[in-house]
Structures are given as C-alpha cells and as structure tokens.
C-alpha positions as CSV (number, residue, x, y, z in Angstrom):
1,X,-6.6,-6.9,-0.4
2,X,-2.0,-13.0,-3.2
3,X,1.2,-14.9,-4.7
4,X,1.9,-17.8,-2.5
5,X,5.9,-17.7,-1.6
6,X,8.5,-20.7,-2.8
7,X,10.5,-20.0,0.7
8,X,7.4,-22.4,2.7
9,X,9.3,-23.0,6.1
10,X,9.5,-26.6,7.0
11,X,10.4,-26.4,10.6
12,X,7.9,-25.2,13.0
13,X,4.6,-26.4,14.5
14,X,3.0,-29.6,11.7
15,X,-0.6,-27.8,12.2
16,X,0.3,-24.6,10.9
17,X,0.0,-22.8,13.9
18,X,2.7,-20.1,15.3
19,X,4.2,-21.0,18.8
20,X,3.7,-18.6,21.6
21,X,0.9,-17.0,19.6
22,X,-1.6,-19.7,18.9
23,X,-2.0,-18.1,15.3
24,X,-1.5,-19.7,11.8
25,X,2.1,-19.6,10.1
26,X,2.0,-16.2,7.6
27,X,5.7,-16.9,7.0
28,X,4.9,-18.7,3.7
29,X,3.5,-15.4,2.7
30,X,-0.1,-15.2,0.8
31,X,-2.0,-17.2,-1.7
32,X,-2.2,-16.8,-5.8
33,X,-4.9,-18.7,-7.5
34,X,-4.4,-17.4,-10.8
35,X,-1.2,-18.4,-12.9
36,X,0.7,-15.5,-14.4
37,X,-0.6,-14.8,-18.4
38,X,1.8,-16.0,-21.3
39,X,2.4,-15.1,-24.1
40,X,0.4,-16.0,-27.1
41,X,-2.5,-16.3,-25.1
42,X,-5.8,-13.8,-26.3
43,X,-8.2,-11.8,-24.8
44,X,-10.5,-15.1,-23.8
45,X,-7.8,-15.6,-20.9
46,X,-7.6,-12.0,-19.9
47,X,-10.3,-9.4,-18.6
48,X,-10.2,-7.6,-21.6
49,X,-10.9,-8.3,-25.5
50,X,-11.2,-4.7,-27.0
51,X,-8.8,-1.9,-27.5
52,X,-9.4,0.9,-26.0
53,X,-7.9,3.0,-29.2
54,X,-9.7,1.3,-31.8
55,X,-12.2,-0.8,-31.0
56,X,-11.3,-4.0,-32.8
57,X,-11.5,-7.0,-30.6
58,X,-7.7,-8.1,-31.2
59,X,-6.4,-7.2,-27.9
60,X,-2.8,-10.2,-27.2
61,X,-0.9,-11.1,-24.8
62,X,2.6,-10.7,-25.5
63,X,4.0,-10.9,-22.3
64,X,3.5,-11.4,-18.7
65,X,1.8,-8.3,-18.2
66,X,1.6,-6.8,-21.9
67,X,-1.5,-6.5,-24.0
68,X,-1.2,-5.6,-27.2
69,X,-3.7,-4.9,-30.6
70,X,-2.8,-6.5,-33.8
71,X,-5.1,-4.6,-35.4
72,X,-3.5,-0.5,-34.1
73,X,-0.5,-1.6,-32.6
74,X,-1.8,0.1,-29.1
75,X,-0.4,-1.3,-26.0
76,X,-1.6,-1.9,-22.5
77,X,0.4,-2.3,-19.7
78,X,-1.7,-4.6,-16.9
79,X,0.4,-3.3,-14.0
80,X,-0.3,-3.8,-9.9
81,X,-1.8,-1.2,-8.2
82,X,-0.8,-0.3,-5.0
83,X,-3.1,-0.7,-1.4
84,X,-2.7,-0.4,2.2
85,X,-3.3,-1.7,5.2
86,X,-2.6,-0.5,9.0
87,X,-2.6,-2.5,12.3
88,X,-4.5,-0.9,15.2
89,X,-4.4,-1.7,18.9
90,X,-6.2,0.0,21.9
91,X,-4.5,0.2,25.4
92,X,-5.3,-3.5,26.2
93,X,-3.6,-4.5,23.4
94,X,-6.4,-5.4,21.5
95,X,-6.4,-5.0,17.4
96,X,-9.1,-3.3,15.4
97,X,-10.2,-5.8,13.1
98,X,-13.4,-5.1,10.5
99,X,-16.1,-6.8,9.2
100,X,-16.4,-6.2,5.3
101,X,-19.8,-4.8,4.3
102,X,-19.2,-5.4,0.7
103,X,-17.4,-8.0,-1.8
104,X,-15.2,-9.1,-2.5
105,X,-15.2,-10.8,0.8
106,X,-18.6,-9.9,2.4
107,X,-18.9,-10.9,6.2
108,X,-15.1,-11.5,6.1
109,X,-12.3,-9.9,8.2
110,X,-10.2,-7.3,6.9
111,X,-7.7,-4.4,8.8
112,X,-8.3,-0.8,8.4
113,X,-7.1,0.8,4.7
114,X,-7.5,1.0,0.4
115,X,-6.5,1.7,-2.6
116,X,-3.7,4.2,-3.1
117,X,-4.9,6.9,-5.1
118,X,-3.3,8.6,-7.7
119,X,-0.9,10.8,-6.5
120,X,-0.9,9.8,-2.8
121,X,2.0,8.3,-1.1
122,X,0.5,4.8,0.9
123,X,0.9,6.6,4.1
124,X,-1.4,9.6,2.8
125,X,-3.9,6.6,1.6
126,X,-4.0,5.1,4.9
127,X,-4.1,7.9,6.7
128,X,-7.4,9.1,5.1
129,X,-8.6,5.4,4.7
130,X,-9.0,5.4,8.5
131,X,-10.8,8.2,9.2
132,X,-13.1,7.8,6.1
133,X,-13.9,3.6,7.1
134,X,-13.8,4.2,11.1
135,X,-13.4,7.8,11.9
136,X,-9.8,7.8,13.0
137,X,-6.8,9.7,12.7
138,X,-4.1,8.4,12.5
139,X,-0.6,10.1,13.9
140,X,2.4,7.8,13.4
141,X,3.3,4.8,11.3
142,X,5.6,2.2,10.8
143,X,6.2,0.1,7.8
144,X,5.8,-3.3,8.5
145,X,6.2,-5.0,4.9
146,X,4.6,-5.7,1.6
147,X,2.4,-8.9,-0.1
148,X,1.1,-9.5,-3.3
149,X,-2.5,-10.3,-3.6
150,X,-5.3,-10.5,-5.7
151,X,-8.4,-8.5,-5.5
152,X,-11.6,-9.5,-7.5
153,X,-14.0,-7.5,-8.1
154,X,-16.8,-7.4,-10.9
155,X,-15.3,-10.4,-12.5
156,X,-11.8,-8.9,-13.2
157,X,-9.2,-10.3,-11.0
158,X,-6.8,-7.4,-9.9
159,X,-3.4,-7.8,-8.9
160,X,-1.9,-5.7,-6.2
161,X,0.7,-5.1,-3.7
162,X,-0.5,-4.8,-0.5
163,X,1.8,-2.3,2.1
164,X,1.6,-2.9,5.4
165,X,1.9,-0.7,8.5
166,X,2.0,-0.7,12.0
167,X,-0.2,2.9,13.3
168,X,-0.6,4.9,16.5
169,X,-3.8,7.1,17.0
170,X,-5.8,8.3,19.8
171,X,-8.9,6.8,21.3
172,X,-8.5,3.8,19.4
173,X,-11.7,2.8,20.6
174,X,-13.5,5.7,20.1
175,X,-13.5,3.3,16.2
176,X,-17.2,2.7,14.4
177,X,-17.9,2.2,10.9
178,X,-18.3,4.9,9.1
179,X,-18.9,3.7,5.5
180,X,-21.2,0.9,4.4
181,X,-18.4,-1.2,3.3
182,X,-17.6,-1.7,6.7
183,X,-20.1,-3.9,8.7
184,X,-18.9,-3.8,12.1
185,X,-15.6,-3.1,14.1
186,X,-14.4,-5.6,16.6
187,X,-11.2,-5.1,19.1
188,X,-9.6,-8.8,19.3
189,X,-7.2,-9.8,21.8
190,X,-4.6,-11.6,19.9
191,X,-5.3,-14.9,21.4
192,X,-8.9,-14.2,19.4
193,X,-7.7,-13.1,16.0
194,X,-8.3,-16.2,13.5
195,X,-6.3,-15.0,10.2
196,X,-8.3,-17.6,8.3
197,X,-11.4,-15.2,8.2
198,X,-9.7,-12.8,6.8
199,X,-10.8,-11.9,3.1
200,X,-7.7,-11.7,1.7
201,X,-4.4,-13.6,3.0
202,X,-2.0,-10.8,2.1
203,X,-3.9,-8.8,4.8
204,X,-3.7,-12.1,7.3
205,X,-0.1,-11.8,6.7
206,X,-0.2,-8.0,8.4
207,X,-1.8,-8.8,11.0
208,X,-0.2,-12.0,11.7
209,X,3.3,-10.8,11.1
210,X,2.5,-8.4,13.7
211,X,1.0,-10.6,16.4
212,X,4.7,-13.0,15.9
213,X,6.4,-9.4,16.0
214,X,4.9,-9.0,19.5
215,X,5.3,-12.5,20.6
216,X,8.9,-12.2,19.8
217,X,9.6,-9.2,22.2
218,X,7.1,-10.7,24.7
C-alpha cells in the first residue's frame, strides 16, 4: 500500500532469503524513503502550502505531523489512514496475487484490498475490496499483522498503515479482475512468489509473513 524497522535480524541466510521458503527476509519489516517532517520546516517540504480556512499561503509545520497557519491559527492534522490487505489461497495452495492496472505501481504485484473507508471496520473494507477488484466473497479472516507504508499518488506521498489478513472464500479460483486497476490475477505456488515485485513492501511483508507462517508448520 513503508517505515523500514530498527530490529533488522542479523542471523539468518547472508542473501536475504528465508530458509525452507526460498523467499526474501520480511522480518526487517518495510521500507520508508521519506524522513518524518520537523518542526520549523514550511509548506515547500510538505504537500501542502495553503489553508484550507483562509487561503493565505502560511501553512507550518510545527510538529511531526502538525500543520499549522500563522496567518488564522487553523490546524491540520496529517494523520495515517488506514488500508488492507488479504492473503488468498486456492486448494493447491496457491496465492492470489494481482497485477496493478494503475499507479502507483503499474505492472507491479500487489494482494487483494484498499483503503478503509470512513466508517468501515478493515475487515468490512476488505471484505468489499474483494469482490469489487476480483469478484469474491470473502467468509472468514484472520489478522495477520500491521506495516507502515507509504502510498504516492498524484505527487503527495501518503502515509498509511497497512492491516493484514489471512481470508477463506469459496472458489478461490473462480478470481478475475473486475476493475481496471487490476490488470490480471495470477495463482502462485509459493515457491513462485518473488516479494520484490511487489508495489509496495508493506504488502510483500503480508504475503511473505504468511509463506514463513506456513513454512513453519510445514
């Protein structure tokens, strides 16, 4: 849909790969390219130069995630927004995996799920990110775990938290796109799943935490 982790594992395979699974590590969670804002600094370093209230282009940063206008005193809160993602095996084990139609990420990988709307739980926002991307629905989920990431889009660089889930639903491979933003649908043995193409590393970590998950019990 990240914020690379301090907690980088030095034992393990030297090549960045996962024993048993052939994958790369996802332990040391997902990437962050852009520093947090400080204080101090202006609009030029943010998205935004204008309030929205008045109009006056005096938009600060006076904190980590705190815009405010010198000239109205309005404040603007740049907080994450929420997204998520579901991992999706048929009967031979195989994971739905999708081919992005659109950027961010065009031609990329990317799992099944979205934005969380206002006033849906994530599970309701997966749920109906499913059906409306491939067309299925899904019965039961379990939470998996959560990663920051960053999401660019139009120039602004938005930062979320991506939740993800493990889901169950039937005819898995009855699965076809169903919007443009999806390109294709693929169903990858694990063995075939490189979590380098996918568009976004906090949604590499789902699917890779998942894939160790199963190793582990394997």
């Amino acid at each position: 849909m990240g914020i690379e982790s301090e907690s980088r594992s030095e034992s393990g395979p030297q090549d960045g790969r996962v024993e048993g699974v052939g994958l790369p590590n996802t332990k040391s969670g997902v990437e962050d390219p852009v520093p947090p804002l400080k204080r101090g600094q202006d609009a030029r370093d943010t998205p935004f130069k204008y309030c929205p209230k008045c109009g006056a282009a005096a938009l600060k940063m006076v904190g980590a995630k705190l815009l405010r206008c010198e000239a109205c005193g309005f404040e603007l809160y740049l907080n994450v927004a929420a997204a998520a993602a579901g991992v999706l095996v048929d009967e031979q084990g195989r994971m739905v995996v999708l081919v992005r139609g659109k950027e961010p990420g065009k031609g990329k990988w990317d799992l099944p799920g979205g934005f969380v709307d206002a006033g849906e739980t994530a599970e309701e926002a997966l749920r109906r990110e499913v059906r409306e991307e491939i067309g299925l629905e899904v019965t039961t989920m379990r939470y998996l775990g959560s990663w920051p990431n960053i999401y660019e889009y139009m120039g602004v660089r938005y930062r979320t938290l991506d939740l993800g889930f493990v889901c169950e639903a039937p005819e898995v491979t009855r699965a076809r796109p169903r919007e443009d933003e999806v390109a294709d649908v693929l169903f990858l043995p694990p063995e075939q799943i490189d979590l380098g193409r996918f568009a976004f590393r906090s949604v590499g970590t789902i699917a890779g935490t998942y894939l160790q998950e199963q190793a582990g019990r394997s």
